[in-house]
N, CA, C and O atoms as a DFTB+ gen file, in Angstrom:
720 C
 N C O
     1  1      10.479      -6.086      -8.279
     2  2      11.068      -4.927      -8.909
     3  2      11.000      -3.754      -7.954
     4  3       9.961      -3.535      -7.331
     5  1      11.983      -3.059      -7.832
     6  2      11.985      -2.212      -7.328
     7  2      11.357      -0.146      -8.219
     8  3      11.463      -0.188      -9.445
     9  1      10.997       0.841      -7.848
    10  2      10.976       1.914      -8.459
    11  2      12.390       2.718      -8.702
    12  3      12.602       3.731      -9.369
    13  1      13.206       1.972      -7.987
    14  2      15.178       2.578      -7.975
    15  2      15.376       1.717      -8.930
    16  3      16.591       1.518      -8.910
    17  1      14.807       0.946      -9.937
    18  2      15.587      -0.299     -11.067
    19  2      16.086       0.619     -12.379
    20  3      15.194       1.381     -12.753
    21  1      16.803       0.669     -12.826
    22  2      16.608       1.490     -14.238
    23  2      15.557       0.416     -15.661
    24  3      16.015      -0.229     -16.604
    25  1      14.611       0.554     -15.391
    26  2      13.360       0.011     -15.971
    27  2      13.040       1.186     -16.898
    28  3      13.029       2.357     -16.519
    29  1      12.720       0.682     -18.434
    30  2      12.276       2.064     -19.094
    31  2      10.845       2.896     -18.748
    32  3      10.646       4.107     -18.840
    33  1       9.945       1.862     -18.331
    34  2       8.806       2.602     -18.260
    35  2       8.577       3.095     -16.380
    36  3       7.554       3.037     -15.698
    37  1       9.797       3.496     -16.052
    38  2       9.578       3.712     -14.435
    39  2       9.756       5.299     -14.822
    40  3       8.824       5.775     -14.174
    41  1      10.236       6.142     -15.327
    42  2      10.523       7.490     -15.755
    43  2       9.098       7.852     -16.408
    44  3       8.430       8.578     -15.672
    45  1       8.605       7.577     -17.380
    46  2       7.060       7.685     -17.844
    47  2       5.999       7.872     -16.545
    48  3       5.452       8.862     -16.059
    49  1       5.979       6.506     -16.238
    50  2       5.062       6.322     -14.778
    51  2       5.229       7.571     -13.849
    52  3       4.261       8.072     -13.277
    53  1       6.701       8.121     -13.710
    54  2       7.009       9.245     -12.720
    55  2       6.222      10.477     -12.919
    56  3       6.010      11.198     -11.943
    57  1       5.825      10.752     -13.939
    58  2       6.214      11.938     -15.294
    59  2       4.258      11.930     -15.116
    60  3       3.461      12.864     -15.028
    61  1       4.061      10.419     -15.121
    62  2       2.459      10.534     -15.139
    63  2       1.497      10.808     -13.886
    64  3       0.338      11.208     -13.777
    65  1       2.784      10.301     -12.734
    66  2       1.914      10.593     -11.465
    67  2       2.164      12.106     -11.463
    68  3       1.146      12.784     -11.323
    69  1       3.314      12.758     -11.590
    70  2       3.437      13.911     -11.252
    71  2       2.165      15.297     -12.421
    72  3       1.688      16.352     -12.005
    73  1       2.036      14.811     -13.536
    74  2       0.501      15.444     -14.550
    75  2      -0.318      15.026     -13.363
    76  3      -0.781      15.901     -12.632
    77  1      -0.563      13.569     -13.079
    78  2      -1.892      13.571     -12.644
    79  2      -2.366      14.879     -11.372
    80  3      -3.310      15.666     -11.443
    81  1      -1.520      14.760     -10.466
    82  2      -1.498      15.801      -9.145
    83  2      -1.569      16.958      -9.607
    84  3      -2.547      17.664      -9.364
    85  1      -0.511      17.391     -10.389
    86  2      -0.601      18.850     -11.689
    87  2      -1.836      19.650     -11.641
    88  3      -2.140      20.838     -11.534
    89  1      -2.649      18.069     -11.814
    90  2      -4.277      18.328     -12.750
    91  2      -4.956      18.068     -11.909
    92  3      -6.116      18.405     -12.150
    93  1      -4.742      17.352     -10.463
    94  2      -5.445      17.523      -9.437
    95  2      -6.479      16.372      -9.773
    96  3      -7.619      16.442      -9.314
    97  1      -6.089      15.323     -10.563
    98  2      -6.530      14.168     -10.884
    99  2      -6.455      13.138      -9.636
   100  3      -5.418      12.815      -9.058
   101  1      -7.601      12.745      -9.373
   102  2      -6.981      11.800      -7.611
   103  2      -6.501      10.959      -8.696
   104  3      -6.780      10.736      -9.874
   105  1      -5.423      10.474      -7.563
   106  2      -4.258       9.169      -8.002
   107  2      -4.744       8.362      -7.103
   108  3      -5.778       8.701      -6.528
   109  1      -4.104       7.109      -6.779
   110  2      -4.387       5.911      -6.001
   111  2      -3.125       4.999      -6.166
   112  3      -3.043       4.637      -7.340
   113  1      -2.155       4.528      -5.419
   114  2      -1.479       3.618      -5.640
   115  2      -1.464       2.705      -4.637
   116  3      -1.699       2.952      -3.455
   117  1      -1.132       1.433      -5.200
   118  2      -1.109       0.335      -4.252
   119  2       0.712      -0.588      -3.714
   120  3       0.584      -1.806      -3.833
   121  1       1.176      -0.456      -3.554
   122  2       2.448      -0.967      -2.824
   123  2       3.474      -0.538      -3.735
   124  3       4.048       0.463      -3.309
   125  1       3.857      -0.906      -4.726
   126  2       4.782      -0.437      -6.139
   127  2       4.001       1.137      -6.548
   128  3       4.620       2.199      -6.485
   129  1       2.931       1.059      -6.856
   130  2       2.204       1.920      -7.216
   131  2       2.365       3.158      -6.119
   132  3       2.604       4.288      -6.544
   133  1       2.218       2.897      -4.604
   134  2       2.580       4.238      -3.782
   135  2       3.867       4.539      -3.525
   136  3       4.119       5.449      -2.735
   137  1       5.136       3.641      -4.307
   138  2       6.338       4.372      -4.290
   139  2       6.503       4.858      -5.352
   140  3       7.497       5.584      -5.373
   141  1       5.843       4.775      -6.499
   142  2       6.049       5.741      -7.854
   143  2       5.555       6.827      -7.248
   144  3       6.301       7.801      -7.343
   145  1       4.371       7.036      -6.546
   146  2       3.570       8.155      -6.036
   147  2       4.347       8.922      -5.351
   148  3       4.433      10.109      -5.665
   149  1       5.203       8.307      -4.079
   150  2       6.330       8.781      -3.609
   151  2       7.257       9.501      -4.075
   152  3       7.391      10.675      -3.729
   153  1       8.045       8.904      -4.938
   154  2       9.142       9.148      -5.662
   155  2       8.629      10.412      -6.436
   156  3       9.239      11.475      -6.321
   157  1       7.557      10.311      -7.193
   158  2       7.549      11.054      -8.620
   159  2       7.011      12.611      -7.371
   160  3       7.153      13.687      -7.951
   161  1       6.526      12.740      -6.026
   162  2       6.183      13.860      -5.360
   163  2       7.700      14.222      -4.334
   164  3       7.697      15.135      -3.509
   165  1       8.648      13.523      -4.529
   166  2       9.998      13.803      -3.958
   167  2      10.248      13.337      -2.982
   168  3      11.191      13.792      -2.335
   169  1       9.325      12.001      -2.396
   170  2       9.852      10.702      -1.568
   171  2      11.151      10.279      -2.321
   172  3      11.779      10.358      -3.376
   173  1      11.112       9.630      -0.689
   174  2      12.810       7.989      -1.594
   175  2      12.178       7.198      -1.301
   176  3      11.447       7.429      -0.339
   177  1      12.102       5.838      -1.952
   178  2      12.112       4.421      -1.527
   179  2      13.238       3.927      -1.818
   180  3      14.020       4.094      -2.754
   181  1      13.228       3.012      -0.496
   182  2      14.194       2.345       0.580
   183  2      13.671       1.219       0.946
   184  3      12.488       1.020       1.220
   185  1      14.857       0.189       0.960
   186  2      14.714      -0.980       1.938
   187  2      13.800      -0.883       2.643
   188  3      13.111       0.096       2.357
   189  1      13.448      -1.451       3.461
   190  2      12.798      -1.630       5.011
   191  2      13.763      -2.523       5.656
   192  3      14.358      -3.445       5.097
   193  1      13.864      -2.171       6.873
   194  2      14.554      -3.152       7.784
   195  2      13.634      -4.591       7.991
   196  3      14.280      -5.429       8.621
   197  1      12.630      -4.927       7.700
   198  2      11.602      -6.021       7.977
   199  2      10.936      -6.209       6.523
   200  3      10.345      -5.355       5.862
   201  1      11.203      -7.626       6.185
   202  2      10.120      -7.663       5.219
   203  2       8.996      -7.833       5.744
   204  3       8.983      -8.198       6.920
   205  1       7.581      -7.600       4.959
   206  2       6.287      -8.012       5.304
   207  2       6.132      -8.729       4.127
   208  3       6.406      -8.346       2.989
   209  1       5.482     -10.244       4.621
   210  2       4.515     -11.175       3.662
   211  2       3.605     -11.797       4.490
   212  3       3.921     -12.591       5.376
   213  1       2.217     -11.373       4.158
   214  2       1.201     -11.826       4.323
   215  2       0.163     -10.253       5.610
   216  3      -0.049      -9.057       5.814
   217  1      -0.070     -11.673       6.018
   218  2      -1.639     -10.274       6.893
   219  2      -0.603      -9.656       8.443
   220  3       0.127     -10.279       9.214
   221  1      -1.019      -8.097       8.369
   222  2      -0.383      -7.654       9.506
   223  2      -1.131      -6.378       9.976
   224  3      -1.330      -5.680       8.981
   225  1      -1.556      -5.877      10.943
   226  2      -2.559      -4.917      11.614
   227  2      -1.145      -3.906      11.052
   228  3       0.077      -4.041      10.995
   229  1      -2.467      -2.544      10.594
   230  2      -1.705      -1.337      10.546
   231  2      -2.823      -0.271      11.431
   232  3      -3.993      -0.573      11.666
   233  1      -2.314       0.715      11.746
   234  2      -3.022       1.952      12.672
   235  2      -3.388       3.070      12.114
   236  3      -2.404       3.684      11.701
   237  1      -4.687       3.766      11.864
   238  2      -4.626       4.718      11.512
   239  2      -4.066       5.925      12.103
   240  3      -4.519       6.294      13.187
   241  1      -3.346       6.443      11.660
   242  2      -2.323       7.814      12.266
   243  2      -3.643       9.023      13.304
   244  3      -4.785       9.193      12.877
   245  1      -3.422       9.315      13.878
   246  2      -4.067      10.309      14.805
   247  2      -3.903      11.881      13.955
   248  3      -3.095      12.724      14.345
   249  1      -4.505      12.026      13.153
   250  2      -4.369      13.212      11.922
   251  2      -5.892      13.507      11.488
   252  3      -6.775      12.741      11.873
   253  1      -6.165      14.523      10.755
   254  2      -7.623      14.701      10.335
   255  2      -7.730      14.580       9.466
   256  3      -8.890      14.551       9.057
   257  1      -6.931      14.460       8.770
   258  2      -5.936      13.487       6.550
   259  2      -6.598      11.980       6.884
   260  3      -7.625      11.478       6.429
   261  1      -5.520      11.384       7.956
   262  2      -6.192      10.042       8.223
   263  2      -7.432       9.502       8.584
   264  3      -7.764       8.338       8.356
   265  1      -8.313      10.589       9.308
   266  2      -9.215      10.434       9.905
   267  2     -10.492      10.838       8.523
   268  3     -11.578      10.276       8.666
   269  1     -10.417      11.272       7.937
   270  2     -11.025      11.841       6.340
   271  2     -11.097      10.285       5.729
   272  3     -12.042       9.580       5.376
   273  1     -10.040      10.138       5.761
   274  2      -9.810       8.553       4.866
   275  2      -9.971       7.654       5.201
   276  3     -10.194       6.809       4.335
   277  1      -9.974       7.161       6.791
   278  2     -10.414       6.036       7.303
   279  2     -11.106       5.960       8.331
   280  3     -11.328       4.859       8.836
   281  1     -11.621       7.166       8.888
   282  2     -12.645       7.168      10.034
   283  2     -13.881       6.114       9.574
   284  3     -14.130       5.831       8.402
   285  1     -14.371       5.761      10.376
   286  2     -14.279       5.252      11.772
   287  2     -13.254       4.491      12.369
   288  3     -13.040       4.553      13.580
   289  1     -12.397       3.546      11.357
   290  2     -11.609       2.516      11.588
   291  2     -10.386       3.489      12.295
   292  3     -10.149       4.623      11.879
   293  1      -9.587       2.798      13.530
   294  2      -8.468       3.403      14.049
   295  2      -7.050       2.479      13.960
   296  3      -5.898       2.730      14.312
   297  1      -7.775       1.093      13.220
   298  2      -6.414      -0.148      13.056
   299  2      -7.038      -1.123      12.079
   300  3      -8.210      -1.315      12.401
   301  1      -6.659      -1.856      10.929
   302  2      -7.190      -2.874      10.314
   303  2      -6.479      -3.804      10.140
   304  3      -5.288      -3.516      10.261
   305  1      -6.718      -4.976       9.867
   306  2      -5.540      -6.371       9.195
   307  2      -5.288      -6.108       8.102
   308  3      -6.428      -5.894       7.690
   309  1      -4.401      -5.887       6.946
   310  2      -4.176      -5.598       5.596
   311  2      -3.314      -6.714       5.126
   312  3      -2.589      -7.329       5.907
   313  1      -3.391      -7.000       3.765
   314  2      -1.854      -7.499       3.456
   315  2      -1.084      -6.744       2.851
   316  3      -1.392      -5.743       2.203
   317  1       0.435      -7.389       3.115
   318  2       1.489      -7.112       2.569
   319  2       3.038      -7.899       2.034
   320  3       3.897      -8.590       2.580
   321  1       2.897      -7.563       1.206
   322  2       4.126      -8.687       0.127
   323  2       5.112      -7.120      -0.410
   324  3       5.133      -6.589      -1.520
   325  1       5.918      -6.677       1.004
   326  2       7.020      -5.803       0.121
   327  2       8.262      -6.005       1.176
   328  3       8.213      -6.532       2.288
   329  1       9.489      -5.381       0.440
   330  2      10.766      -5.503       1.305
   331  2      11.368      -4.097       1.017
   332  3      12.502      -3.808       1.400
   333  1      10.490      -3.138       0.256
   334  2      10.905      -1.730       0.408
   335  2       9.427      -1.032       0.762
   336  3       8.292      -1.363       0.419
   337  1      10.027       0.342       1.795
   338  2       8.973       1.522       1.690
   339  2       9.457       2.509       0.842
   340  3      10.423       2.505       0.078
   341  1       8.221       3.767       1.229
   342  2       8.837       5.156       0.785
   343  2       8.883       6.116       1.997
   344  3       8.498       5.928       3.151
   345  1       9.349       6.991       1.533
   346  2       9.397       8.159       2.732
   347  2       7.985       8.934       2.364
   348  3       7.417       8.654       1.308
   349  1       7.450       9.899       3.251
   350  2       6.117      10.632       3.348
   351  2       6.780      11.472       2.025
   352  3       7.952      11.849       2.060
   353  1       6.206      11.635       1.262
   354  2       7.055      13.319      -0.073
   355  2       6.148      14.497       0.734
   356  3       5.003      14.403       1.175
   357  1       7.203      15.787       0.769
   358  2       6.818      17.098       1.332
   359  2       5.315      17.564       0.891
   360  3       4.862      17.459      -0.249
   361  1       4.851      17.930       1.666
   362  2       3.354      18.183       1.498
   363  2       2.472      17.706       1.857
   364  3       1.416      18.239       2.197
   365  1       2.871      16.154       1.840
   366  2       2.082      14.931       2.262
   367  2       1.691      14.572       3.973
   368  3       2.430      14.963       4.877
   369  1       0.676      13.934       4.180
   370  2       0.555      13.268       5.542
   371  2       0.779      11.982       5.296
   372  3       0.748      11.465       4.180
   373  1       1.145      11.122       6.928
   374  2       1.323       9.926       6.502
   375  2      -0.011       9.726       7.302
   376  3      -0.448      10.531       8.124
   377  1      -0.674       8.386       6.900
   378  2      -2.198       8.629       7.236
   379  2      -2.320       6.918       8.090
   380  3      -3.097       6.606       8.992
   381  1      -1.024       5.861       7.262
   382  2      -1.517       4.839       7.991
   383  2       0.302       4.495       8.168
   384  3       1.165       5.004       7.453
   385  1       0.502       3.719       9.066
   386  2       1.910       2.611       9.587
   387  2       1.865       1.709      10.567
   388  3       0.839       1.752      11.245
   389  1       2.810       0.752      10.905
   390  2       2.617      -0.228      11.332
   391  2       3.762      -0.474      12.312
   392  3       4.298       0.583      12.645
   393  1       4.443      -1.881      13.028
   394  2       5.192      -2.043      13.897
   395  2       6.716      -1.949      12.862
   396  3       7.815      -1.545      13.241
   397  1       6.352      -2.453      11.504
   398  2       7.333      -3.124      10.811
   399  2       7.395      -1.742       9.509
   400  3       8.419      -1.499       8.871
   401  1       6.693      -1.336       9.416
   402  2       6.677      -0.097       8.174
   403  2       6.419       0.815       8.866
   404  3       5.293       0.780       9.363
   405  1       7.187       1.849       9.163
   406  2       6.022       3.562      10.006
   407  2       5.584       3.986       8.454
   408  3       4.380       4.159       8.637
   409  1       5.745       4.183       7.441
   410  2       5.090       4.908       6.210
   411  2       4.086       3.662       5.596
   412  3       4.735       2.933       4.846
   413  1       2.711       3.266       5.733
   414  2       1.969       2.074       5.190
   415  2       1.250       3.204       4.315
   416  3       1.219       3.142       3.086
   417  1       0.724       4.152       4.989
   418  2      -0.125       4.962       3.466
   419  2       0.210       6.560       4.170
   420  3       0.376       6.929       5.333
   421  1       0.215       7.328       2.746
   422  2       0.292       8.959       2.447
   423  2      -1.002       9.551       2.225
   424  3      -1.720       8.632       1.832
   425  1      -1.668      10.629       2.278
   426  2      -2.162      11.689       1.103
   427  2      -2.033      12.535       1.325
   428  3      -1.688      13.066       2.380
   429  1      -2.387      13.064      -0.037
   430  2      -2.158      14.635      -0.296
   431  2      -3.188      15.682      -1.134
   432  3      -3.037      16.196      -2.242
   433  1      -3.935      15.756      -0.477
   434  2      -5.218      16.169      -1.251
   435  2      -6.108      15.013      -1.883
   436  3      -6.256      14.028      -1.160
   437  1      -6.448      15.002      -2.575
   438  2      -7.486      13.469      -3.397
   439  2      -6.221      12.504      -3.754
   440  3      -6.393      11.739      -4.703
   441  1      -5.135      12.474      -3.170
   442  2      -4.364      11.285      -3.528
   443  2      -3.985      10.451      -2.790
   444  3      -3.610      11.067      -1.793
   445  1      -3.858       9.559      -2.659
   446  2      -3.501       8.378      -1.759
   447  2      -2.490       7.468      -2.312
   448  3      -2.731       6.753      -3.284
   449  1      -1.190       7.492      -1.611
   450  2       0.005       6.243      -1.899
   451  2      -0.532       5.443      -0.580
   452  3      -1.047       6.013       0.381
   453  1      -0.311       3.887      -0.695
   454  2      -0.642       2.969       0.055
   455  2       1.059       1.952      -0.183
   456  3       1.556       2.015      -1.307
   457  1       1.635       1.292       0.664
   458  2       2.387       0.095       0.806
   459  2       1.719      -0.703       0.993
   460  3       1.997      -1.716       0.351
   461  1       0.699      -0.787       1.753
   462  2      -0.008      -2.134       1.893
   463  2      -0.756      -2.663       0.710
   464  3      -0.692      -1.985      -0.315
   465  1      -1.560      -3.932       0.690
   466  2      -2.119      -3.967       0.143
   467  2      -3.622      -3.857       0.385
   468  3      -3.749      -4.448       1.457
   469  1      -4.996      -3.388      -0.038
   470  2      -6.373      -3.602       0.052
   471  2      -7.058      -4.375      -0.793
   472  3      -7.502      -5.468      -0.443
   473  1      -7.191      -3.945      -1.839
   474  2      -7.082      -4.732      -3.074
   475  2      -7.014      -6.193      -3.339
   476  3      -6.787      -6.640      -4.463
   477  1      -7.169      -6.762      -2.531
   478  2      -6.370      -8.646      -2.797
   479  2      -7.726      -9.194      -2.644
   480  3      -8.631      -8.778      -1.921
   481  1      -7.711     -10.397      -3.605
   482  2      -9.041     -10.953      -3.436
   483  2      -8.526     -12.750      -3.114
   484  3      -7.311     -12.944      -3.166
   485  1      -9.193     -13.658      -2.882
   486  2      -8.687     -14.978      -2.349
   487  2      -7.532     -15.887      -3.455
   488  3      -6.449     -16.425      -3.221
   489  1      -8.125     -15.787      -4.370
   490  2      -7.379     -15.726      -5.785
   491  2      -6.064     -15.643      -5.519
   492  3      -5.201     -16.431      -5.132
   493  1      -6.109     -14.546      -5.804
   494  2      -4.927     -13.249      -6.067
   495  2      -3.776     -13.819      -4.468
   496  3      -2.581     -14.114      -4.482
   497  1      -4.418     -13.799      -3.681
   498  2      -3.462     -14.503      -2.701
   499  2      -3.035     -15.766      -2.721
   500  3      -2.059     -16.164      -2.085
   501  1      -3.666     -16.380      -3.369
   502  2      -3.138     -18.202      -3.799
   503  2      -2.516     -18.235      -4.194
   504  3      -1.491     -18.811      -3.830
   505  1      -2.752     -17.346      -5.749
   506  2      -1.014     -16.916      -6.579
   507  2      -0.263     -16.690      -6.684
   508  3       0.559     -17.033      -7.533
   509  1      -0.139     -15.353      -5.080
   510  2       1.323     -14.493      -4.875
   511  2       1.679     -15.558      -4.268
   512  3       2.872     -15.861      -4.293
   513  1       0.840     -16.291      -3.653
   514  2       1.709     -17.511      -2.731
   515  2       2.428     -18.463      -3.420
   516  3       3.656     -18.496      -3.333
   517  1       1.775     -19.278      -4.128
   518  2       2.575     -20.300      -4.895
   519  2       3.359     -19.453      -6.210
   520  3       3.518     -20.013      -7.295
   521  1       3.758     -18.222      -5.989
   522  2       4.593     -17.820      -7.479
   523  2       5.586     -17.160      -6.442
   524  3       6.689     -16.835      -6.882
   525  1       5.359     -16.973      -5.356
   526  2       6.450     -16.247      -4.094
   527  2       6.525     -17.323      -3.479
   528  3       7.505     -17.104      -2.766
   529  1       6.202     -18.298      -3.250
   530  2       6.919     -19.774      -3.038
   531  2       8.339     -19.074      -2.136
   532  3       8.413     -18.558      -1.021
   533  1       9.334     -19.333      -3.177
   534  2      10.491     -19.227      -2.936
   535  2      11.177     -18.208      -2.606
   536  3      12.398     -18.285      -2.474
   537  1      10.517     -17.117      -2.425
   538  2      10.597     -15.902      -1.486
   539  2       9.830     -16.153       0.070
   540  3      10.102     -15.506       1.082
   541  1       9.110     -16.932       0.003
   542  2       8.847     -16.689       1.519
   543  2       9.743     -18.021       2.010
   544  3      10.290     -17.931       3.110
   545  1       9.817     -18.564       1.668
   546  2      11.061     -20.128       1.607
   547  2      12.142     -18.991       2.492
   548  3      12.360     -19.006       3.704
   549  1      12.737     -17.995       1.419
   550  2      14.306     -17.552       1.819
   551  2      14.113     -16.471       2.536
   552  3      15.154     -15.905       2.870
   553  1      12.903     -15.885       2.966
   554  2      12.445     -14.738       3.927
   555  2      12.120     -15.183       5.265
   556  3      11.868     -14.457       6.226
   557  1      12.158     -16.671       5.228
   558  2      10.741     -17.233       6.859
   559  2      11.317     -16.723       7.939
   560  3      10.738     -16.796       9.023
   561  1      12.540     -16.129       7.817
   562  2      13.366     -16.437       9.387
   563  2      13.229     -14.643       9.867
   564  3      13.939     -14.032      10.666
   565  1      12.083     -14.148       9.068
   566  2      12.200     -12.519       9.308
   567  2      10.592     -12.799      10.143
   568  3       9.747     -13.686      10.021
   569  1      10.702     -11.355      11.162
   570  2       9.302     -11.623      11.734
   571  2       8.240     -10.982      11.065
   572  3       7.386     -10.595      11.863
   573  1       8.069     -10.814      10.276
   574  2       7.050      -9.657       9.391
   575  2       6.436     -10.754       7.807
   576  3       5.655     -10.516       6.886
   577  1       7.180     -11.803       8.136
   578  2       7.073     -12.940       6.553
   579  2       6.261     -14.485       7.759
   580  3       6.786     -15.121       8.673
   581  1       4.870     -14.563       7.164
   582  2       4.418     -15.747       7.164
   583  2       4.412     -16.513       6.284
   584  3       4.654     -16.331       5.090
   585  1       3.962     -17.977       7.168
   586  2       4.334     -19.173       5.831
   587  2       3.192     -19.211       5.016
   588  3       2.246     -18.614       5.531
   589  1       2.928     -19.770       3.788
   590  2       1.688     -19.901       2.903
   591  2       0.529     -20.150       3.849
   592  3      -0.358     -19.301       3.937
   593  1       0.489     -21.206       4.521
   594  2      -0.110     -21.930       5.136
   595  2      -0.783     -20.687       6.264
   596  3      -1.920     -20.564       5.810
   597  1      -0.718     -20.058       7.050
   598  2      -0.822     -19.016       7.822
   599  2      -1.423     -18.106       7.203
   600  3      -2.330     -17.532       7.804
   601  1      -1.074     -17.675       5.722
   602  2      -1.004     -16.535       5.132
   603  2      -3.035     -16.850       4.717
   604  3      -3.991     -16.100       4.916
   605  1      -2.981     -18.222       4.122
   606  2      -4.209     -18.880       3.362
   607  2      -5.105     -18.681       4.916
   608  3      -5.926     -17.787       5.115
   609  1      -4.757     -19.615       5.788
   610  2      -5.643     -19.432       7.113
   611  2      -6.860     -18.270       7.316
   612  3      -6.805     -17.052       7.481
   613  1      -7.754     -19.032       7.243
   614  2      -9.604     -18.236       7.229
   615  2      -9.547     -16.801       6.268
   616  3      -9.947     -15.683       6.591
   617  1      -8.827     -17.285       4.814
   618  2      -8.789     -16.950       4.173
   619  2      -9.939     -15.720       3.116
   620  3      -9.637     -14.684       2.525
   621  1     -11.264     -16.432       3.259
   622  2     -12.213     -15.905       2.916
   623  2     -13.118     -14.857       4.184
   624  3     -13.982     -14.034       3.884
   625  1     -12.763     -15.085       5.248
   626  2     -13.100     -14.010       6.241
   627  2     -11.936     -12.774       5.843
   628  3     -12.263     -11.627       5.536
   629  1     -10.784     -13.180       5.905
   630  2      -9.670     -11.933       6.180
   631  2     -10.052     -11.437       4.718
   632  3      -9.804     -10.231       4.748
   633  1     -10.484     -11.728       3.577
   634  2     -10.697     -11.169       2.430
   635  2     -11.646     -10.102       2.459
   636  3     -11.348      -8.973       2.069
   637  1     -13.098     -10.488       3.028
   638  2     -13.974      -9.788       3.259
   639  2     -13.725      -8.817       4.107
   640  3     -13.981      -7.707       3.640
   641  1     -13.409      -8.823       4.944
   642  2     -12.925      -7.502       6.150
   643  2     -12.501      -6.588       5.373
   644  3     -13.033      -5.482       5.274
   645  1     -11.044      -7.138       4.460
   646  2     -10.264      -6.114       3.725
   647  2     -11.101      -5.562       2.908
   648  3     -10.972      -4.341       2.816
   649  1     -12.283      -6.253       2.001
   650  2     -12.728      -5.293       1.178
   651  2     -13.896      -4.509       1.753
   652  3     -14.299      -3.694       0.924
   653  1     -14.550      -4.482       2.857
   654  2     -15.170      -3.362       3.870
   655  2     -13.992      -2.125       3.784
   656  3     -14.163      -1.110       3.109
   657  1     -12.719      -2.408       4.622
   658  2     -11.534      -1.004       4.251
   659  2     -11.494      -0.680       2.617
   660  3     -11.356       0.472       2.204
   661  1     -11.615      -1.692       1.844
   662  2     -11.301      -0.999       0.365
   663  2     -12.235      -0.326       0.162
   664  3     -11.797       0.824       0.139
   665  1     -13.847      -0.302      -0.098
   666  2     -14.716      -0.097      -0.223
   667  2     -14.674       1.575       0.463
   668  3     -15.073       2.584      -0.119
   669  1     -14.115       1.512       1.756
   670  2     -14.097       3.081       2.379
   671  2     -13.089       3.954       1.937
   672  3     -13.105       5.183       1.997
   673  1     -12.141       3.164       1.454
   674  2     -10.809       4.068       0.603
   675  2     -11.766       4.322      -0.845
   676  3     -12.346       5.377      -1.101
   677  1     -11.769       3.435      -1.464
   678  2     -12.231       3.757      -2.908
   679  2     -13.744       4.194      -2.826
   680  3     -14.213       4.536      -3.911
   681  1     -14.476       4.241      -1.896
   682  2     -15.484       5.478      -1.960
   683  2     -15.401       7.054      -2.025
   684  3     -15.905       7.951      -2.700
   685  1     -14.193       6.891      -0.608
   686  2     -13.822       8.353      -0.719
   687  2     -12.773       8.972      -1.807
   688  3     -12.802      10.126      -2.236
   689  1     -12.077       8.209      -2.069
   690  2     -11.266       8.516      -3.346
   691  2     -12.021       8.922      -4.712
   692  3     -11.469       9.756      -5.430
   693  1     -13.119       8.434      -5.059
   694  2     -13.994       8.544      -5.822
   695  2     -15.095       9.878      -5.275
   696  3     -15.791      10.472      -6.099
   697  1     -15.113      10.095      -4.349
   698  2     -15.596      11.538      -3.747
   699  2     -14.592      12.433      -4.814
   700  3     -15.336      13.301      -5.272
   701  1     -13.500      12.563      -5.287
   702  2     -12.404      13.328      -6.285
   703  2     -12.991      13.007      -7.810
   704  3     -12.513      13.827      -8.593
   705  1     -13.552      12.413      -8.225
   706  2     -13.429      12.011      -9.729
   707  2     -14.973      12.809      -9.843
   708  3     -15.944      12.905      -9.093
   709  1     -14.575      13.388     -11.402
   710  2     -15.813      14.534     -11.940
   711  2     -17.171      13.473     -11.997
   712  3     -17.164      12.295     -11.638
   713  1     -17.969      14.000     -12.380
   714  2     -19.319      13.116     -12.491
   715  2     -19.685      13.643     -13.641
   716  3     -19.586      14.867     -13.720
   717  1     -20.265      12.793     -14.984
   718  2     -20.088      13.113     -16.134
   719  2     -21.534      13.195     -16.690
   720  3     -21.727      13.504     -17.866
């Protein structure tokens, strides 16, 4: 699905990222989730010229936004299962991109849009695989789309790495949320 679909609950979602920032509520989105973030702060999402499926090094941007959010790290392996980005929305830094995406993550004060994914646990990648089957079938011939087989490869190492980066995003993101 795209955030350009006329879907009823994509106008709501817009309506909610844009309160949350309002209220200075940190947001967090993850691939779908950082083009609502986009969109609803006056990004576009767009195609990409490259799909991405599966694991691909992104860079942290040379910024002090990026460097807040992912210092020490200056590049990580992430995954990714999308065939659209967003544009940076005015105000925003772009904090992470790649060979195949220049926009992989935004923020803007305690908020963070992400394209990539962090979030994925070994599971969760077995599934997108065998239920995207037939998307990476009719994608293989793009350079940014690996096969299942590649994607699974030392599977439980590339998991763990990623959640060391999640762990430093959703610490500092949580540096924003009140303490009760």
């Amino acid at each position: 699905m795209s955030v350009n679909d006329e879907l009823p609950w994509i106008k709501p979602m817009l309506e909610l990222v844009r309160e949350a920032v309002r209220k200075d509520v940190p947001t967090l989105g993850h691939c779908l989730g950082g083009q609502l973030m986009s969109k609803a702060l006056g990004g576009e999402v767009s195609r990409t010229r490259v799909k991405e499926i599966g694991w691909g090094q992104v860079e942290v941007a040379d910024n002090n936004v990026a460097r807040a959010w992912f210092a020490p790290l200056t590049a990580f392996e992430s995954f990714h299962w999308h065939g659209e980005t967003f544009s940076i929305p005015p105000g925003a830094t772009r904090v992470l991109g790649n060979a195949h995406c220049a926009n992989q993550a935004f923020a803007t004060g305690r908020h963070l849009g992400m394209q990539c994914h962090v979030e994925m646990t070994e599971d969760l990648i077995r599934n997108w695989c065998r239920g995207g089957a037939e998307e990476i079938r009719a994608s293989a011939a793009g350079p940014g789309v690996q096969q299942s087989a590649k994607i699974e490869k030392n599977l439980a190492a590339r998991v763990a790495a990623l959640h060391k980066v999640a762990d430093r995003i959703y610490d500092r993101w949580m540096e924003g949320l009140a303490r009760g």
